[in-house]
Each structure stands twice: as C-alpha cells, then as structure tokens.
C-alpha positions as CSV (number, residue, x, y, z in Angstrom):
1,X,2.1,-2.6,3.3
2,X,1.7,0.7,1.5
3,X,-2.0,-0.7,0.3
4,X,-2.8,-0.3,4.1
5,X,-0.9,2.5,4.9
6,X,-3.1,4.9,3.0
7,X,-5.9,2.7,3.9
8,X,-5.4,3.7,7.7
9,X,-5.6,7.3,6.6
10,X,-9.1,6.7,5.5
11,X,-11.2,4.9,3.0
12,X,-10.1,4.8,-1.0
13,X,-11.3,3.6,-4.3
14,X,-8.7,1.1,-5.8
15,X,-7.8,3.8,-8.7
16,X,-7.2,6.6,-6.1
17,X,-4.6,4.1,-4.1
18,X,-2.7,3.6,-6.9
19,X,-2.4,6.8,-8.2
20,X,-1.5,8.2,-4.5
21,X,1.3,5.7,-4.1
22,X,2.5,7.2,-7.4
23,X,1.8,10.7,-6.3
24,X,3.6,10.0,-3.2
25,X,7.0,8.6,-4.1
26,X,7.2,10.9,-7.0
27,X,6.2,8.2,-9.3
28,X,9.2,5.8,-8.3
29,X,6.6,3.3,-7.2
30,X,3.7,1.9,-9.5
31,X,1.1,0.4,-8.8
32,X,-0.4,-1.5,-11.9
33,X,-4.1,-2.7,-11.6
34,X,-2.8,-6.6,-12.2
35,X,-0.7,-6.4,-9.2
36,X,-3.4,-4.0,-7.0
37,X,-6.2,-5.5,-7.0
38,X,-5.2,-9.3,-6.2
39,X,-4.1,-7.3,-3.3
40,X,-6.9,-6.5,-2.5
41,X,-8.5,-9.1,-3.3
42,X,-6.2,-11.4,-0.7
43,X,-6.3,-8.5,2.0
44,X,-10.2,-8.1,1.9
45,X,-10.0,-12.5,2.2
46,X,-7.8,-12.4,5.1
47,X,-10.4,-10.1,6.6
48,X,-7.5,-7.0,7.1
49,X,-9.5,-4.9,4.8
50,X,-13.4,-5.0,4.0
51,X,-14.8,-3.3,0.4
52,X,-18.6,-1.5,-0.5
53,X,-19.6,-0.1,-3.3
54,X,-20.9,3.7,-3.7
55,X,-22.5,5.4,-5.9
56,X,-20.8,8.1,-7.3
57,X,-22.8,10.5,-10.0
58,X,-26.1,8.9,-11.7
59,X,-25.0,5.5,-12.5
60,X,-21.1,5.4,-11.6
61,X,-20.4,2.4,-9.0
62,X,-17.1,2.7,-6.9
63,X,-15.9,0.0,-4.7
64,X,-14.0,2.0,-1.8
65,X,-11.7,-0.4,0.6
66,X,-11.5,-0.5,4.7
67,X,-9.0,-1.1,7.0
68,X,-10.2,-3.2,9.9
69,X,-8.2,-4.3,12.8
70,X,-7.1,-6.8,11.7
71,X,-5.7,-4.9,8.7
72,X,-4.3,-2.6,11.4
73,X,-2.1,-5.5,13.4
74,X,-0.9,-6.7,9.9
75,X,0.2,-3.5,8.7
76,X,2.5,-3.1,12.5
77,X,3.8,-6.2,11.4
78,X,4.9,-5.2,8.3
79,X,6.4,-2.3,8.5
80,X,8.3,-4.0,11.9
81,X,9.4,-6.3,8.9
82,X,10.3,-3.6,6.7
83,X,12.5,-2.0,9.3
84,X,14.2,-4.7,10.3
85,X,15.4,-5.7,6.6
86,X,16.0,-2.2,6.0
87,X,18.4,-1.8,9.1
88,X,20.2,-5.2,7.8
89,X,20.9,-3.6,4.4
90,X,21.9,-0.6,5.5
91,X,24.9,-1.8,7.6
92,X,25.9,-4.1,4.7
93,X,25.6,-0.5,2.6
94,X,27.4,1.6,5.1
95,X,30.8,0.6,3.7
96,X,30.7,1.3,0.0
97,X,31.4,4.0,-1.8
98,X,29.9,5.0,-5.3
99,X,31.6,6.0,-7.4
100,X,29.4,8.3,-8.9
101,X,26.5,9.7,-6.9
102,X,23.0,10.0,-8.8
C-alpha cells in the first residue's frame, strides 16, 4: 500500500521509495531493500506497476517504477482494507487506559 501511494504521486527509483517512507513517518517505518524490491517485483507481475530504466549521469542506470491502473484500483482496495481493520482496532482500543503515556 504505501509502495503505491508514493507511486501515484509520480514515478520513483526503488532507493528514493524507501528512503521517502522513512522520511515520511519520521523513520518509524523501514523499508529494507529485501523486503522492497520483491515488492516490486510482485506489483510490476500483477501488472499494478510497470518499471524502465534511465540513464542518470554518464553511465548510471536507474530503474524508476509506474503506477498503472491497475495499480491505482489495488491501492483503493487497500487502503479500504486498511481502514476497515483500523476502525476494528480502534473500538477494541477505545476502552483502555495506559498507564503511562509515551
């Protein structure tokens, strides 16, 4: 979900999605390369997401990712998904009381 999130934002190189997701959530999230680019890899098969490779200073190669539609409908799924667990556990949450706040 968050793969394609800053995928529908615009296209990005597999190094600058996981440092963004880190950059976003204030480093709470990581996104290590063994778990980012099967990702990718399985997005880009199920067709939500297509890859090309650019040329980036003499001889530097980047593969940059793409959201298709596809990719689009999947991620509305998902964060539909998301929501729904996240409503669930917050009503089972609404109840207790820490006993020490963070």
């Amino acid at each position: 979900m968050l793969i394609l999130v800053l995928l529908q934002g615009g296209d990005k190189y597999g190094y600058e999605i996981s440092q963004t997701i880190g950059d976003r959530s204030s480093s709470v999230i990581t996104m290590p390369e063994g778990s980012l680019y099967p990702t990718l890899y399985r997005l880009e098969k199920e067709k939500c997401i297509t890859s090309y490779k650019k040329l980036v200073g003499e001889r530097r190669t980047r593969v940059y990712y793409h959201m298709e539609p596809l990719g689009e409908k999947r991620l509305h799924t998902l964060v539909y998904e998301y929501n729904v667990v996240n409503n669930a556990i917050q009503k089972l949450l609404k109840d207790f009381q820490s006993e020490g706040s963070m």
